[in-house]
KEKE-3310 file (N, C-alpha, C; in steps of 0.2 Angstrom, whole numbers, plus 5000, padded with zeros to 4 digits):
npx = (5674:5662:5645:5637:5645:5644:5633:5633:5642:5634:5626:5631:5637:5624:5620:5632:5633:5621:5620:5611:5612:5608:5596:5590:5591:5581:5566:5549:5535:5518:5513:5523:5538:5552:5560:5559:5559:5573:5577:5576:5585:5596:5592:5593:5605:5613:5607:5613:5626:5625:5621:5631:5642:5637:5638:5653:5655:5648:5648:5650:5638:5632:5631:5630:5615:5602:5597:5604:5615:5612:5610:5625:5629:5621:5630:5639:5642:5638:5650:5661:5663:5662:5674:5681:5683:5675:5660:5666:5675:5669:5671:5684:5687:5682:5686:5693:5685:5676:5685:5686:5675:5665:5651:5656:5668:5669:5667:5679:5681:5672:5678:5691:5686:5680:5693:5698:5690:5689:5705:5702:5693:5705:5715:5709:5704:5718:5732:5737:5750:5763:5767:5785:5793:5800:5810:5817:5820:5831:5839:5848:5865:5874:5884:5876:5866:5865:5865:5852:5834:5817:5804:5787:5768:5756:5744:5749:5745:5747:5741:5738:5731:5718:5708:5697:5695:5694:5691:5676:5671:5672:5662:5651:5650:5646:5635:5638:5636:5639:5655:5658:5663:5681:5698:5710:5725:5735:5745:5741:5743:5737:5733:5731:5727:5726:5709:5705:5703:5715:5721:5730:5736:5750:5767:5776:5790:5791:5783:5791:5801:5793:5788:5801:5807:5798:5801:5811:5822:5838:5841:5853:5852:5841:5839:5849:5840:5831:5841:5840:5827:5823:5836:5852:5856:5844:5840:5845:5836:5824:5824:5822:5813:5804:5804:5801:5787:5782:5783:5778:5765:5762:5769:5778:5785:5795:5813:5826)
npy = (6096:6090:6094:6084:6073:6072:6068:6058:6049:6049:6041:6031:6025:6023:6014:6003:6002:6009:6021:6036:6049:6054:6052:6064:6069:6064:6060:6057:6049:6047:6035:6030:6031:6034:6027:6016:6020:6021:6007:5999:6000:5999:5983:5977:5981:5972:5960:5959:5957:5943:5938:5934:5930:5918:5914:5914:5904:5891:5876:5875:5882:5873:5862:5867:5869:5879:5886:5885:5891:5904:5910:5910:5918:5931:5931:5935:5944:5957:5958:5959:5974:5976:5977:5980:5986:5979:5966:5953:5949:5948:5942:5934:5935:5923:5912:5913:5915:5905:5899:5905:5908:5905:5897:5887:5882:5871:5861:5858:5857:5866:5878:5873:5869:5880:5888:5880:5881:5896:5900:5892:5901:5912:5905:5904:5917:5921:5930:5927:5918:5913:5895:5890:5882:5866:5867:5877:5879:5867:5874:5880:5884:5871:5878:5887:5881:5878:5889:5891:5899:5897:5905:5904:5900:5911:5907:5898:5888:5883:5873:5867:5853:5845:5840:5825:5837:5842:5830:5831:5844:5840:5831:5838:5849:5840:5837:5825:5809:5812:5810:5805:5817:5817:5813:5817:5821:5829:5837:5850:5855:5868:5874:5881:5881:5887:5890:5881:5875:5866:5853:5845:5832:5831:5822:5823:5825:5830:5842:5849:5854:5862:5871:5877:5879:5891:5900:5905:5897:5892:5881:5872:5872:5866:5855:5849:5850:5838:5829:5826:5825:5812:5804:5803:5795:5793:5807:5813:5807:5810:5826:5827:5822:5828:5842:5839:5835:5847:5855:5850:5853:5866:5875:5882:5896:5904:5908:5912)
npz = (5754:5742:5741:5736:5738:5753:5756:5747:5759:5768:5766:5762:5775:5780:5774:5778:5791:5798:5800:5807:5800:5786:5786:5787:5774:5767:5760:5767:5767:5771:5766:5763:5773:5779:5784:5779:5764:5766:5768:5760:5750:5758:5764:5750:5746:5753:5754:5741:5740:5749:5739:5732:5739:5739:5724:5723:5730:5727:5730:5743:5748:5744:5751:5765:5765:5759:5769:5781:5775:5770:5783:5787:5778:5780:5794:5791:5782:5791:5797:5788:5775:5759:5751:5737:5722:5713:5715:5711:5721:5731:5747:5750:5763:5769:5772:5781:5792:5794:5798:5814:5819:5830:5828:5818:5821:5826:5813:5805:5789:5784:5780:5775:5766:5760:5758:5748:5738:5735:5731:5719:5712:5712:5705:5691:5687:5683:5681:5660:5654:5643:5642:5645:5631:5630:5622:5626:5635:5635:5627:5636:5641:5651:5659:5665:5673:5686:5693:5688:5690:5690:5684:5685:5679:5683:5689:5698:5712:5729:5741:5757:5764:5777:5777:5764:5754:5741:5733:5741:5734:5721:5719:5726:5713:5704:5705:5708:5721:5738:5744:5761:5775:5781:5787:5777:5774:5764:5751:5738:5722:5711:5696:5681:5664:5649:5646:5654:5671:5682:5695:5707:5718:5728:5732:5744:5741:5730:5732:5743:5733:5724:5732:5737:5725:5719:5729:5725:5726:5716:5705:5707:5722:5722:5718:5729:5739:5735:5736:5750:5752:5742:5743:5738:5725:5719:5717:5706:5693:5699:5700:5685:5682:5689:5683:5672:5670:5676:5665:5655:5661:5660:5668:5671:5666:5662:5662:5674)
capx = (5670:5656:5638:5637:5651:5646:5626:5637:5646:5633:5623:5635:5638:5618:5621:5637:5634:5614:5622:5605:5612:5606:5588:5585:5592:5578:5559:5544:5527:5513:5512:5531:5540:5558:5564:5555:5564:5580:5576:5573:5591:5600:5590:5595:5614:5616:5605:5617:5631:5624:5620:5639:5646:5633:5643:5661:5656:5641:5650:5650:5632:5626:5633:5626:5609:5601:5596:5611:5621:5609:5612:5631:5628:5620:5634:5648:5640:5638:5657:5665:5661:5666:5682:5682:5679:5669:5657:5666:5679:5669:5670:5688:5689:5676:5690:5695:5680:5674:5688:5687:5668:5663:5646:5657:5674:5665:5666:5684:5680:5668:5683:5695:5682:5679:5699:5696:5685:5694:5709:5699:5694:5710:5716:5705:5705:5724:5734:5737:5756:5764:5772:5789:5794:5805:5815:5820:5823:5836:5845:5853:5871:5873:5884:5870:5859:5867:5863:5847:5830:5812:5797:5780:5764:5752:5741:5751:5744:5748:5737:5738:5724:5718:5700:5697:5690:5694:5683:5671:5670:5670:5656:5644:5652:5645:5629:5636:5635:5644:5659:5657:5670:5685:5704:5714:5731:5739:5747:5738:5744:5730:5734:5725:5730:5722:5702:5705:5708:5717:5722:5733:5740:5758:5769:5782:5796:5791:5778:5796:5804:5788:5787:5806:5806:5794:5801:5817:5829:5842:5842:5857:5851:5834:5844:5851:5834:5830:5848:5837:5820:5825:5841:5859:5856:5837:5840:5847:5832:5819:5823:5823:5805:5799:5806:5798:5782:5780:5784:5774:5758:5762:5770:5783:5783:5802:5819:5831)
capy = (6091:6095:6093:6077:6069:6073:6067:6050:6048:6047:6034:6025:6026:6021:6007:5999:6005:6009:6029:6040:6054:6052:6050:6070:6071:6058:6064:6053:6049:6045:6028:6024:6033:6035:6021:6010:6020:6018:5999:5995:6002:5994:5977:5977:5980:5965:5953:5956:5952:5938:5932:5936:5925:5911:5913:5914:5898:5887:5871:5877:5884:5866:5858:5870:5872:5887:5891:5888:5896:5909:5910:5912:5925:5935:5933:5938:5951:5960:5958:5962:5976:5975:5984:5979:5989:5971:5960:5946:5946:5948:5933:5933:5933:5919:5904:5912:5919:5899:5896:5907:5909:5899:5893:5884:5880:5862:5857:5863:5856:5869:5881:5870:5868:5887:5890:5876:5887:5905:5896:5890:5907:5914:5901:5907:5922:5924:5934:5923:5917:5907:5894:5889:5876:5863:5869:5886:5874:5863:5877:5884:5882:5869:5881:5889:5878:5879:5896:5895:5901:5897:5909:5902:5903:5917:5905:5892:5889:5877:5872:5860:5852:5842:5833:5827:5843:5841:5823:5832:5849:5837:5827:5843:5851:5837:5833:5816:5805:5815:5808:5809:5821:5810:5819:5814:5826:5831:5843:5850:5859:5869:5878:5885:5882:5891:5893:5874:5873:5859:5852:5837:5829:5827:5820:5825:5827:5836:5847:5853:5855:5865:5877:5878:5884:5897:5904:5908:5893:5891:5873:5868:5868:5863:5846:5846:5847:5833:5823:5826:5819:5805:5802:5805:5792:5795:5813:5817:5806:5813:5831:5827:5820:5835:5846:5836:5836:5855:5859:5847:5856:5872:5879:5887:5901:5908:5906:5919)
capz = (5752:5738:5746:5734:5741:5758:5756:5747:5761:5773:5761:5763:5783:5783:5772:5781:5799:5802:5804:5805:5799:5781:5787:5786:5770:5764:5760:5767:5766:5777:5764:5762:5775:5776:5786:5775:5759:5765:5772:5754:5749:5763:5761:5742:5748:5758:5747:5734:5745:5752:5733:5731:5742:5735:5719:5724:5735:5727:5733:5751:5746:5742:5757:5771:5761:5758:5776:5784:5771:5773:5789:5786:5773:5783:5797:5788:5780:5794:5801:5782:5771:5754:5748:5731:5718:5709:5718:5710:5724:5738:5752:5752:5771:5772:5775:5790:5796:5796:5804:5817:5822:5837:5827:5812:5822:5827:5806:5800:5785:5779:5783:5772:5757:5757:5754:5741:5731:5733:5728:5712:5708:5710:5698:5684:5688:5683:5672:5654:5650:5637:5647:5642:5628:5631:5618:5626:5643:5632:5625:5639:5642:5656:5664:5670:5676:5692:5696:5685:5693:5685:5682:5688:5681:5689:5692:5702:5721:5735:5748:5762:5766:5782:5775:5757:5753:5734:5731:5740:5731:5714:5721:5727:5708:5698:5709:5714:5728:5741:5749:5771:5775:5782:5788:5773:5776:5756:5747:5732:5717:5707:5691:5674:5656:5643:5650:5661:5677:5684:5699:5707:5724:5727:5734:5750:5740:5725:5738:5745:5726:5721:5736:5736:5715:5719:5732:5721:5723:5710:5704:5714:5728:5722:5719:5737:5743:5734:5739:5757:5751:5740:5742:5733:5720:5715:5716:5698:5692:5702:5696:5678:5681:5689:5678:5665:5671:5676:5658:5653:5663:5657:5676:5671:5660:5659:5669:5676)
cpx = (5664:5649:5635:5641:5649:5637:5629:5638:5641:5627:5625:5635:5632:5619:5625:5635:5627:5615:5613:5607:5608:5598:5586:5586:5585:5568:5552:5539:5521:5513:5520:5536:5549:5561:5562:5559:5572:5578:5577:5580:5597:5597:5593:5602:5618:5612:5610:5623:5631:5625:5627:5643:5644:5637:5647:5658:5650:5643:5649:5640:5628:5628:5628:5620:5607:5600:5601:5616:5616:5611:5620:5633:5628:5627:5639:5647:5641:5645:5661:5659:5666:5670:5684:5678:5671:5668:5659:5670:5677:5668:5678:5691:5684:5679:5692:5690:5673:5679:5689:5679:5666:5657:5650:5663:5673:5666:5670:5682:5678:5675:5689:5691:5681:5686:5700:5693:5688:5698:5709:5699:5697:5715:5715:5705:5714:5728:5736:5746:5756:5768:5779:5793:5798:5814:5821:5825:5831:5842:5849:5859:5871:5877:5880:5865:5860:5864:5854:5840:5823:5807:5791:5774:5759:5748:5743:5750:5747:5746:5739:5734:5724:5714:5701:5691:5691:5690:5675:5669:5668:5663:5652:5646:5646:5638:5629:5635:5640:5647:5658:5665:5676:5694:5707:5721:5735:5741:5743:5741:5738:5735:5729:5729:5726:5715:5702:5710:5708:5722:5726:5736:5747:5762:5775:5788:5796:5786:5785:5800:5801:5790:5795:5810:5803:5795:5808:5824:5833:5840:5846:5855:5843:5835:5846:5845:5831:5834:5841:5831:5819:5832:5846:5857:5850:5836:5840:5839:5822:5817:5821:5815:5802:5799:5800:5791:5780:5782:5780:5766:5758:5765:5775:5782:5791:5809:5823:5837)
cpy = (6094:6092:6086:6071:6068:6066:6059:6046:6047:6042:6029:6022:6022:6015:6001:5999:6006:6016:6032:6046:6055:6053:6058:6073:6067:6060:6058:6054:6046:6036:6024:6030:6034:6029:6015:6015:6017:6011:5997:5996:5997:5987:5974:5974:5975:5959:5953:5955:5947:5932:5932:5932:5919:5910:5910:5908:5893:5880:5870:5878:5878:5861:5861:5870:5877:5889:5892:5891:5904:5914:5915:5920:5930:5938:5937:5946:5959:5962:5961:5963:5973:5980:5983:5982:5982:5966:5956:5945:5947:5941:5932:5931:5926:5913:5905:5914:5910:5898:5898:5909:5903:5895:5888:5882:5871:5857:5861:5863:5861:5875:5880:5871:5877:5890:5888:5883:5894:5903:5895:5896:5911:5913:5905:5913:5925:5927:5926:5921:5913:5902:5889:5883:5871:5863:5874:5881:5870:5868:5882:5882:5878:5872:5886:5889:5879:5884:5898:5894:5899:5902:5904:5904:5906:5912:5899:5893:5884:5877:5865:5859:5846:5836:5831:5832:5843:5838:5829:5840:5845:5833:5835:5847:5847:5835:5826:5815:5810:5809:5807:5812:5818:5815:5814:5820:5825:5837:5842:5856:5862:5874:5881:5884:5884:5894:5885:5873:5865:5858:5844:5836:5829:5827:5826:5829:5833:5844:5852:5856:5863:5875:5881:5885:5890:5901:5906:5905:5891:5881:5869:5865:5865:5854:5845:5844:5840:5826:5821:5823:5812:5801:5802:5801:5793:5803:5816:5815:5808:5819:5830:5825:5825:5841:5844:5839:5844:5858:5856:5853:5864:5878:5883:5890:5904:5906:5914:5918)
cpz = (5749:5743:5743:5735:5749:5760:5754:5755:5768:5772:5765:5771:5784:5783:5775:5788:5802:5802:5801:5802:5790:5780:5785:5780:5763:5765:5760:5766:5771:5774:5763:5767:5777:5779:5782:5767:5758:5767:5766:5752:5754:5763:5754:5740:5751:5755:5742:5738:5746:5742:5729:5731:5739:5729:5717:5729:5735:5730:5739:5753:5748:5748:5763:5769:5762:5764:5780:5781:5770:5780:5792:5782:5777:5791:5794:5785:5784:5797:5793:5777:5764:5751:5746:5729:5713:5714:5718:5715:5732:5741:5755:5759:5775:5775:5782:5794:5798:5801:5812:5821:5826:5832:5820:5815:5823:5819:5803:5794:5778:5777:5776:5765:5753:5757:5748:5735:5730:5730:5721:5708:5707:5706:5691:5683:5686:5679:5668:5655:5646:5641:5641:5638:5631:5628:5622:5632:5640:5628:5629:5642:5649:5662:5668:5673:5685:5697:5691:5692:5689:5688:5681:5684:5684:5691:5696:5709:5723:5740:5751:5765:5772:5779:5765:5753:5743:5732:5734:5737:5724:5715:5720:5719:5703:5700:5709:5720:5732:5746:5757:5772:5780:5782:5782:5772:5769:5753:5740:5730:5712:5704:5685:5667:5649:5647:5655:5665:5679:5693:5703:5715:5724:5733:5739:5747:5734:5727:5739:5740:5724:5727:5736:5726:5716:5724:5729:5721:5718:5712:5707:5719:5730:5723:5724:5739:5742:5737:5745:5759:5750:5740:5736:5727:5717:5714:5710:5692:5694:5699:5689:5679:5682:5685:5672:5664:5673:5669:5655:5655:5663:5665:5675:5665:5658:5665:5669:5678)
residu = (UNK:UNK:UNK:UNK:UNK:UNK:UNK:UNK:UNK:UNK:UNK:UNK:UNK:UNK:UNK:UNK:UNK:UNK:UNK:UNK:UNK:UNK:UNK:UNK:UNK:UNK:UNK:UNK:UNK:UNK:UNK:UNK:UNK:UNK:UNK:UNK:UNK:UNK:UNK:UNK:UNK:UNK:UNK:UNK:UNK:UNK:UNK:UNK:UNK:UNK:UNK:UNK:UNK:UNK:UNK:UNK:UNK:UNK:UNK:UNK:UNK:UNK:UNK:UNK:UNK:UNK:UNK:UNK:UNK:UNK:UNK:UNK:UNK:UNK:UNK:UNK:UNK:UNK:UNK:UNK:UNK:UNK:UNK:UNK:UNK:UNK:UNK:UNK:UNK:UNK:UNK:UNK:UNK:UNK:UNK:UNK:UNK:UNK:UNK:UNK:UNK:UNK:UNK:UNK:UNK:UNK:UNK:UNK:UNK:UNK:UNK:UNK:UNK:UNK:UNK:UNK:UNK:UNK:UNK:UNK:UNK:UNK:UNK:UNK:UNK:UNK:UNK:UNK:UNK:UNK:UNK:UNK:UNK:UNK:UNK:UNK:UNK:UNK:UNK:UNK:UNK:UNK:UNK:UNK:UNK:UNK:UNK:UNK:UNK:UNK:UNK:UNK:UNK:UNK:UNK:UNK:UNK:UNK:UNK:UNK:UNK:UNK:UNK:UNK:UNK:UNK:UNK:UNK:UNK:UNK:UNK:UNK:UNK:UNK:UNK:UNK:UNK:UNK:UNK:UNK:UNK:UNK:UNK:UNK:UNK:UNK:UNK:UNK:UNK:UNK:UNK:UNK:UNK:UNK:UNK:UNK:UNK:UNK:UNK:UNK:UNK:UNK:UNK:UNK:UNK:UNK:UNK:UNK:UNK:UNK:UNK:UNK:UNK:UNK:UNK:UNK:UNK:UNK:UNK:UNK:UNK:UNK:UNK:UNK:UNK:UNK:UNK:UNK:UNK:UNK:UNK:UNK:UNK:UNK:UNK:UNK:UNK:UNK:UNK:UNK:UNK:UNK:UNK:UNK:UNK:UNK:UNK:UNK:UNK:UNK:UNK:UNK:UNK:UNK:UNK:UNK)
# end
């Protein structure tokens, strides 16, 4: 290890960990002495973390207010370094690190909103496709629909959510009235189509359609599943709807 790597390397250690070894490599002064050099540096590094997580979770942000989201900032900080190479993704452990902290486990909610917003920005954040005409969908031989498979946009998620964590993220989003937070138990679909994100409730039956398509079931038995939900007779017309609508909303990108 070069003597730059090594001098790095115990920077870093100060920064993350408090380690003193760093300190004799560090030249003070009777007017600004070395704990108060490095103080400034390390100070620096967790303010910009803290103004990190504010970003990736202004929703979250504007609920707790500043001192308690303060507050949080600071806790988490402490417990998770950042292990991305870009700021923009630090926080990532913050849904569970709500849900798992004795001072925040009393209001799942915050918990649930702050999956909400990761969620979103994983959205946006997603690779681009073209998604699949209806055309290409219509020209495939119907002997193989049976055995066919679709291909997902990269940004398609699914969450299940306990509160109405949606209303209230659009409320604190748009500075309306805020909702009071209230168990409203729903599947939600969130995607991306061009630069707009979009998002939507659904239903039981197409919940189980959706999760089932994406995890690699052929269409056959995405119909059976269906038989199971709606029943034999509204089964054939239920797929053709869903179909429809996922083509429609840009989710599918290609089939196999």
């Amino acid at each position: 290890m070069s003597a730059l790597a090594h001098l790095q390397g115990e920077f870093q250690e100060y920064l993350l960990r408090g380690a003193p070894a760093v300190e004799a490599q560090v030249l003070g002064s009777a007017r600004v002495p070395v704990a108060t050099r490095l103080g400034i540096y390390a100070g620096a590094y967790r303010s910009r973390l803290a103004d990190a997580l504010a970003a990736n979770y202004p929703a979250l942000a504007k609920l707790l207010g500043a001192a308690d989201f303060a507050t949080l900032a600071v806790d988490y900080v402490r417990a998770h370094d950042s292990p991305f190479f870009s700021i923009r993704y630090y926080g990532d452990q913050l849904p569970a690190f709500l849900a798992a902290h004795e001072d925040y486990t009393a209001a799942p909610v915050l918990a649930e909103l702050a999956r909400w917003e990761w969620t979103m920005t994983c959205v946006f954040d997603a690779a681009d496709a073209a998604p699949l005409a209806h055309t290409e969908l219509a020209s495939i031989p119907p002997q193989r629909w049976a055995r066919l498979r679709f291909v997902w946009h990269p940004s398609v998620h699914r969450l299940e959510l306990a509160w109405n964590v949606p209303q209230l993220w659009q409320a604190l989003s748009d500075d309306a009235a805020r909702p009071p937070a209230t168990l409203q138990a729903a599947s939600w679909l969130l995607w991306r189509r061009e630069l707009a994100t979009y998002f939507r409730s659904l239903s039981a039956a197409e919940a189980a359609a959706l999760d089932a398509a994406r995890s690699g079931w052929p269409f056959a038995e995405l119909c059976e599943l269906l038989c199971e939900e709606v029943g034999e007779a509204q089964a054939p017309a239920q797929a053709a709807e869903l179909l429809r609508g996922w083509l429609a909303a840009g989710l599918i990108v290609g089939t196999s």
